[in-house]
C-alpha positions in Angstrom: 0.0 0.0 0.0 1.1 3.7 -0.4 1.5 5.8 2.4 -1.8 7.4 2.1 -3.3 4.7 2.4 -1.5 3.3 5.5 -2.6 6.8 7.1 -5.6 6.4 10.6 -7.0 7.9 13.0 -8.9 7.0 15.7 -12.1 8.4 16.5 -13.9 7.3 20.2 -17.6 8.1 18.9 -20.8 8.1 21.2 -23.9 6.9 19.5 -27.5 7.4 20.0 -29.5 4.7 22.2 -31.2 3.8 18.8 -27.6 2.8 17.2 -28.3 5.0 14.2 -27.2 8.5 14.6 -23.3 9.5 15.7 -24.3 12.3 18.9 -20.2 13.1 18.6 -16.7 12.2 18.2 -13.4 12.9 20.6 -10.8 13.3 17.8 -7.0 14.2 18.2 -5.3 17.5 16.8 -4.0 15.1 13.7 -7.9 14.7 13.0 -8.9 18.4 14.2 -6.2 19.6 11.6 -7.2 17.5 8.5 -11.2 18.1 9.2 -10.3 22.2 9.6 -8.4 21.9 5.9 -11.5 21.3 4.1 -12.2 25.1 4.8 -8.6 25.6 2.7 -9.4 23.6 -0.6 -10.2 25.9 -3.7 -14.1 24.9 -5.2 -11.8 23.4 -8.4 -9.3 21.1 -5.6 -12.5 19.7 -4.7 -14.5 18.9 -7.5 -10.9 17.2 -8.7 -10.0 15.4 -5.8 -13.9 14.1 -5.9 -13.4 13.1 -9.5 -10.3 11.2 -8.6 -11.6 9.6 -6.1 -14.8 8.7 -6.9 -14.1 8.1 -10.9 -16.6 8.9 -13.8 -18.8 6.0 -13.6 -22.5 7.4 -13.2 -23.3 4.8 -10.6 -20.2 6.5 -8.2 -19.1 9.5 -9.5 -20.0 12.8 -7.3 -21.2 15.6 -8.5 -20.8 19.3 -6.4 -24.1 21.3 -7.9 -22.6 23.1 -10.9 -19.5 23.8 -10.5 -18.3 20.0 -11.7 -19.4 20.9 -15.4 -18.0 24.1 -14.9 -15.0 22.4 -14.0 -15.1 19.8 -16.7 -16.0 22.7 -19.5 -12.7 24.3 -18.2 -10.8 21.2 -19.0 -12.1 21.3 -22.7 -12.0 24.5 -23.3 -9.6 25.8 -26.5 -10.3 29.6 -25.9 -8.0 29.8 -22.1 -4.3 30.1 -21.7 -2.7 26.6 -21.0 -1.1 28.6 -17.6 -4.7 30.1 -16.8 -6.2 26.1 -17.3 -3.7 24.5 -14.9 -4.4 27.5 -12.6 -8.5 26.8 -12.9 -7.9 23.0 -12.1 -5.6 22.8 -10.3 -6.0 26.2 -8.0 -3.2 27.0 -5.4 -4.1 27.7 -1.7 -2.8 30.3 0.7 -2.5 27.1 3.3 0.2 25.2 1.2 2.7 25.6 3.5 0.7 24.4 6.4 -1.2 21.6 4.5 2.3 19.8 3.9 2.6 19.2 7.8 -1.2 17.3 8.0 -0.8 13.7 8.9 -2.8 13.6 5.3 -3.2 16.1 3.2 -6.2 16.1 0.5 -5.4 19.5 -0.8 -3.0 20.0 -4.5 -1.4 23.1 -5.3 -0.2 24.7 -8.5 2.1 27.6 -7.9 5.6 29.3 -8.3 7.8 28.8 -4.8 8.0 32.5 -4.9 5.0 34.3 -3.0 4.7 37.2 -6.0 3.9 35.1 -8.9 0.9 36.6 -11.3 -1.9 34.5 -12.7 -0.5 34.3 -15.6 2.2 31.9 -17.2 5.7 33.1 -15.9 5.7 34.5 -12.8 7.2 38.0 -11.8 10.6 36.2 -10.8 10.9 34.4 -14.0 10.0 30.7 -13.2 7.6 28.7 -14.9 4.9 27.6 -12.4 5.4 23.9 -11.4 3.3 21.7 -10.0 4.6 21.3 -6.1 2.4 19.2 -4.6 1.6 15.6 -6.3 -2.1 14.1 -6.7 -2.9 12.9 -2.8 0.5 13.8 -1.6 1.3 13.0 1.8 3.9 14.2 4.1 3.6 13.0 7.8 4.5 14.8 10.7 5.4 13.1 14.1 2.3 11.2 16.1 0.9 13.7 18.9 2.8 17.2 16.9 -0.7 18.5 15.8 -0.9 21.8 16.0 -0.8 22.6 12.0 -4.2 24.6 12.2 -5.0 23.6 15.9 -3.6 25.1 19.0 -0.9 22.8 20.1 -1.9 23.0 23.8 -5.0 21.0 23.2 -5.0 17.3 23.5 -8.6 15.9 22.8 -11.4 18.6 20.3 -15.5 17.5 20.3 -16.8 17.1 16.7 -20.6 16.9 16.5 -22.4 15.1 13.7 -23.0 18.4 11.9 -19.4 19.1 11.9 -19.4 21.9 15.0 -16.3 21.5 16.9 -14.3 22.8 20.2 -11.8 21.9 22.4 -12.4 19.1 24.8 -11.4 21.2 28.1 -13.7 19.6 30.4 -15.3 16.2 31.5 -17.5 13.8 29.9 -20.5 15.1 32.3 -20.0 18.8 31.5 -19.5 17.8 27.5 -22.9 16.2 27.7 -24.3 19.3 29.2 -22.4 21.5 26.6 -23.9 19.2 23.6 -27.6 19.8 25.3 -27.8 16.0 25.5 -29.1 13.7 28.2 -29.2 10.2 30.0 -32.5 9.0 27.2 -30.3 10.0 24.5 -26.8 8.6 24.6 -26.5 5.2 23.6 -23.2 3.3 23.1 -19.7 4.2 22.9 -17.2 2.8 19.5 -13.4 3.4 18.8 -13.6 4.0 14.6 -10.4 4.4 12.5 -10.8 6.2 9.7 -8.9 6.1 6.6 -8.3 8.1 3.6 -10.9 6.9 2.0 -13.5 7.5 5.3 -11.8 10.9 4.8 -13.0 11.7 1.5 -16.4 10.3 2.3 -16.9 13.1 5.2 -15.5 15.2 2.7 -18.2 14.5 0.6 -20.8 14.4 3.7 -19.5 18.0 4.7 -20.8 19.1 1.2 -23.9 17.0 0.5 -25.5 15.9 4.1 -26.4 17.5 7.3 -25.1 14.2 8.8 -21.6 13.6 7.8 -20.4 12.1 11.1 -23.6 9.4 11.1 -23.1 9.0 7.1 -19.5 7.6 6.9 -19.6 5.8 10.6 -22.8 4.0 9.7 -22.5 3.9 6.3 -25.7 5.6 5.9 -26.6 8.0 2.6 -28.4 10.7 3.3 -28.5 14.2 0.8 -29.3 17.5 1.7 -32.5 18.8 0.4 -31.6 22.1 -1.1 -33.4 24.8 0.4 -35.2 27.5 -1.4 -33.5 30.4 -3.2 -33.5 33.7 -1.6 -31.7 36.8 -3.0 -28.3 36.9 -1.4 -27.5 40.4 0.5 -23.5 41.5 0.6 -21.8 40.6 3.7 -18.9 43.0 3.7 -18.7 46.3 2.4 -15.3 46.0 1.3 -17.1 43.7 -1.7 -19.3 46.9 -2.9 -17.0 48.1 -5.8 -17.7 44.7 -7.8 -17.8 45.3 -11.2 -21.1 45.2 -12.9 -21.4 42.4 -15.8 -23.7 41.2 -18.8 -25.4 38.8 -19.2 -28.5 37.9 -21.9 -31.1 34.6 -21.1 -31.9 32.6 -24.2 -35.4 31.9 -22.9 -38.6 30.0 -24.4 -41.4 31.7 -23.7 -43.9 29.0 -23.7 -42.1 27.3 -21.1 -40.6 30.1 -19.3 -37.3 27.7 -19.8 -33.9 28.6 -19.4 -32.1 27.2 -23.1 -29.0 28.8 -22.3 -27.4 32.2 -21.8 -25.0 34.3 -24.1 -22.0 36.5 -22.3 -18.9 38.2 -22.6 -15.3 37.6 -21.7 -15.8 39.2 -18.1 -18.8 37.2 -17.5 -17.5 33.8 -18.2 -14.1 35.1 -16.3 -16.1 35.7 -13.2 -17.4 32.1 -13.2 -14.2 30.6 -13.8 -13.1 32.2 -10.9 -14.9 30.3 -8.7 -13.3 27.8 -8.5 -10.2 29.6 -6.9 -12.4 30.5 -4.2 -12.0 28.2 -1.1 -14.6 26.5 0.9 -13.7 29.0 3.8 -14.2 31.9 1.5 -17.6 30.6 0.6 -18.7 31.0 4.1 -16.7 34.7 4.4 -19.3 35.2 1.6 -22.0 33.4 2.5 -21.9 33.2 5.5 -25.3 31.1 6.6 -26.9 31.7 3.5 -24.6 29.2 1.4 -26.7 26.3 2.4 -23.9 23.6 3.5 -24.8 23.5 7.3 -21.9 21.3 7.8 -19.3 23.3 6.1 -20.6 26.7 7.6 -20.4 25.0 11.3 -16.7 24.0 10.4 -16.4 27.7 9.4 -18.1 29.0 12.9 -15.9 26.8 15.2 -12.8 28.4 14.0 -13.9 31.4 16.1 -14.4 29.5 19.1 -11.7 30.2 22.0 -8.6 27.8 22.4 -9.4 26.5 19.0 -7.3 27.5 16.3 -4.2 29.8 16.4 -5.1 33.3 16.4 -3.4 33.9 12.6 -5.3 30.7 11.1 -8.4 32.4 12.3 -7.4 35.8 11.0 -6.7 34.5 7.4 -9.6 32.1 7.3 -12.1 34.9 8.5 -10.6 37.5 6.4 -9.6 35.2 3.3 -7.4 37.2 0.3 -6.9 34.7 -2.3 -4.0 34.3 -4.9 -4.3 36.7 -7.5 -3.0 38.8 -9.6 -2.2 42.6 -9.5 -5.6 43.6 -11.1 -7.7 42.3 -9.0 -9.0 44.0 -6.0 -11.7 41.5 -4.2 -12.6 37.9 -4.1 -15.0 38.2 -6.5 -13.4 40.3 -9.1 -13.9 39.6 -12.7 -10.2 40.9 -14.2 -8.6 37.4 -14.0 -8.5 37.4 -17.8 -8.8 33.4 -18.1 -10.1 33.2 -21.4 -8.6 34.5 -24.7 -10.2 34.2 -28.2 -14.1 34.5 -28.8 -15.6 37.4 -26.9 -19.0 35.8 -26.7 -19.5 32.0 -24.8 -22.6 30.4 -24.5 -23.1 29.4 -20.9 -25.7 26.4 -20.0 -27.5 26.2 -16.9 -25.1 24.0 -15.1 -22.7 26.6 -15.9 -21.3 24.5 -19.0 -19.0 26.8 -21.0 -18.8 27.1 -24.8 -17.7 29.8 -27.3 -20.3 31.3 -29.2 -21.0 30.4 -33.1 -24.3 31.3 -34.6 -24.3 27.8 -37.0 -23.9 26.1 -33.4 -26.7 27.8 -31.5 -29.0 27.1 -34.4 -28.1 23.3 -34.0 -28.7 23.4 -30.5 -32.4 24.8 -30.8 -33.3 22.4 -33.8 -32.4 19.8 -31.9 -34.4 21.0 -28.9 -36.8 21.2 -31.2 -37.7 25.0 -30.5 -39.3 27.4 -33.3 -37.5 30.8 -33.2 -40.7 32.5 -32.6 -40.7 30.7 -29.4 -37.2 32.4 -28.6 -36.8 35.4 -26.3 -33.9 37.0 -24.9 -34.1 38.6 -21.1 -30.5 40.6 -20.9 -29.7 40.4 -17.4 -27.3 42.9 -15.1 -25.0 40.7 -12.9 -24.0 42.4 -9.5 -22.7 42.1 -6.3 -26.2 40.3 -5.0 -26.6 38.1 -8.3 -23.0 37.2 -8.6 -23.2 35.6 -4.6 -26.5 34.3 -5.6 -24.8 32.2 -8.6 -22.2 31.2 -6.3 -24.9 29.6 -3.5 -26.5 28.2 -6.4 -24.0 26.3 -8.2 -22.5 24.2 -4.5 -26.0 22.6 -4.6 -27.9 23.0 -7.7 -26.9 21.6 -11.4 -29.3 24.5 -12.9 -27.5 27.2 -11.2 -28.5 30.0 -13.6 -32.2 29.2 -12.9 -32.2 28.7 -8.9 -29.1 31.5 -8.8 -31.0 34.1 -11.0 -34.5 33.1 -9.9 -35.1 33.0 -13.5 -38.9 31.0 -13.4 -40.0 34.0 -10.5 -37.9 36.8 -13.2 -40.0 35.6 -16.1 -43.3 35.4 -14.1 -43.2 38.5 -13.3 -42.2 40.1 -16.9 -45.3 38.1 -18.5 -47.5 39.8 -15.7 -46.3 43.2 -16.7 -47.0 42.1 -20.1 -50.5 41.2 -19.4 -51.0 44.6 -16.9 -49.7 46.6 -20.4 
């Protein structure tokens, strides 16, 4: 076996009196450390590492929302720098550094060793960018070190099913208390090892269920139910001066259906650019709103005292990803990924495709369509719409639609229409 896969840990997990629902976990810092990296791993690290994992085969294969065919359209599309590809699938992390020390580390990098490189395809200093980290790479540190993310201080951290976590200070009575639980509730106690591949699977829990914990321990399967889309409101005001962008719906009336939607450079850069965001800056984001209850608990415990060293917190809460000198926000749309065609045709599931006008036509013979059926709804992308996309595509494969409210959007125009 490789190394990764000779990596465990050892989880002592109370259960339920009913045996089918994991109440929590006592984990070590090696544990604690790995479980807080998730918040580290770029949206495009972990639609990859879920690909590679998982495989292609439709009866194992996982899907995040939108942003795996938005990943996958990156990998075929012509009209994008080689440098600016590798960058999209393969997106670096600020963490690098401290993911080498992780008993496992999950997360791949792309970058130049030297802190200043651009986006673009020779750094500032001159060097190609290289890949540094290889596909599951694994670099051990010594049993009982800990403290890559974690305070080193801190033997023994409470995980709760929902992924909530905190230092385990205090006795098993006053834990109990803390986790509002009581004598009719616990149930049995188990010592679990988890592997890299139990790893992966709460990876994939953290993303898709409200139970990760219970889903990997008990080999249970349970989804999230997405909840409904609300407009998302701007959580900092240091986001306000995002840059407006275009966008025009290729809609069939009858239906009120999404076909597909028609945008610029800028557009289709934004959206690319999402997958250099990390899960931590979702939540920065987000915040409650991004609907991954798991993830967003992961996010909140880093705030709680005698947790995680004060600078972790400080660059997790406060993320400022890797980019280059034009860029002035998280969300900012001057990444210049794509060269080429100025206008793409975007699908629903955020599928992208340079525009062509004999390939369009194709596309709507083939749905069948009659152009007097054809409308187009041009759309003005900001600050609220742009996080909205975002939310939509972690959960939802038609993330134009749920993002942009598109079926409420058209309701209302055909109202107006009938009010004229």
């Amino acid at each position: 076996m490789s190394r990764v896969e000779d990596v465990e840990f050892s989880l002592n997990v109370v259960l339920n009196k009913q045996k089918d629902k994991v109440l929590f976990a006592e984990v070590d810092s090696d544990f604690a450390d790995v479980l807080l990296s998730f918040l580290t791993l770029p949206l495009g690290t972990v639609v990859r590492v879920m690909k590679k994992h998982y495989g292609e085969d439709k009866e194992t294969r996982v899907n995040i929302g939108s942003l795996t065919s938005l990943y996958n359209g990156v990998a075929n599309l012509n009209s994008i720098t080689d440098c600016s590809k590798e960058m999209l699938l393969y997106p670096k992390s600020l963490f690098k550094d401290e993911c080498r020390k992780l008993k496992l580390n999950i997360n791949e990098c792309f970058a130049c060793k030297k802190w200043f490189c651009r986006i673009r395809g020779t750094c500032i200093c001159g060097d190609s960018k290289k890949m540094e980290i290889g596909a599951m790479h694994f670099e051990a540190t010594a049993n009982g070190d800990g403290g890559v993310f974690t305070l080193s201080n801190t033997e023994s951290f409470i995980i709760t099913d929902d992924l909530l976590m905190f230092p385990h200070t205090t006795g098993f009575i006053q834990t109990i208390k803390k986790l509002q639980l009581d004598d009719v509730d616990v149930g049995e106690t188990r010592n679990v090892t988890f592997g890299f591949s139990q790893i992966m699977d709460l990876l994939k829990g953290a993303l898709l269920s409200s139970t990760p914990l219970s889903d990997v321990i008990l080999k249970k399967d349970r989804m999230i139910t997405p909840r409904k889309q609300n407009p998302c409101t701007a959580l900092n005001r240091t986001l306000y001066n995002f840059k407006k962008l275009n966008l025009t719906l290729i809609v069939q009336e009858s239906s009120n259906r999404l076909l597909f939607a028609q945008a610029g450079r800028e557009m289709v850069d934004f959206l690319f650019g999402l997958l250099e965001i990390t899960l931590g800056d979702v939540q920065f984001l987000l915040g409650s709103n991004s609907c991954l209850k798991s993830i967003n608990n992961l996010y909140e415990s880093t705030e709680y005292p005698g947790l995680v060293k004060a600078s972790t917190r400080r660059r997790i809460m406060q993320p400022k990803r890797y980019k280059c000198v034009l860029t002035s926000n998280i969300l900012d749309v001057e990444g210049a990924y794509v060269k080429g065609p100025k206008m793409y045709n975007i699908a629903d599931d955020l599928t992208v495709t340079p525009f062509s006008t004999a390939s369009t036509i194709s596309i709507l013979k083939g749905l069948k369509i009659p152009f007097s059926d054809i409308v187009e709804l041009p759309v003005e992308i900001r600050l609220q719409e742009a996080l909205s996309i975002l939310r939509a595509s972690l959960i939802s494969t038609s993330a134009l639609t749920d993002g942009l409210m598109i079926n409420s959007m058209l309701r209302k125009k055909r109202k107006r229409r009938w009010d004229e």
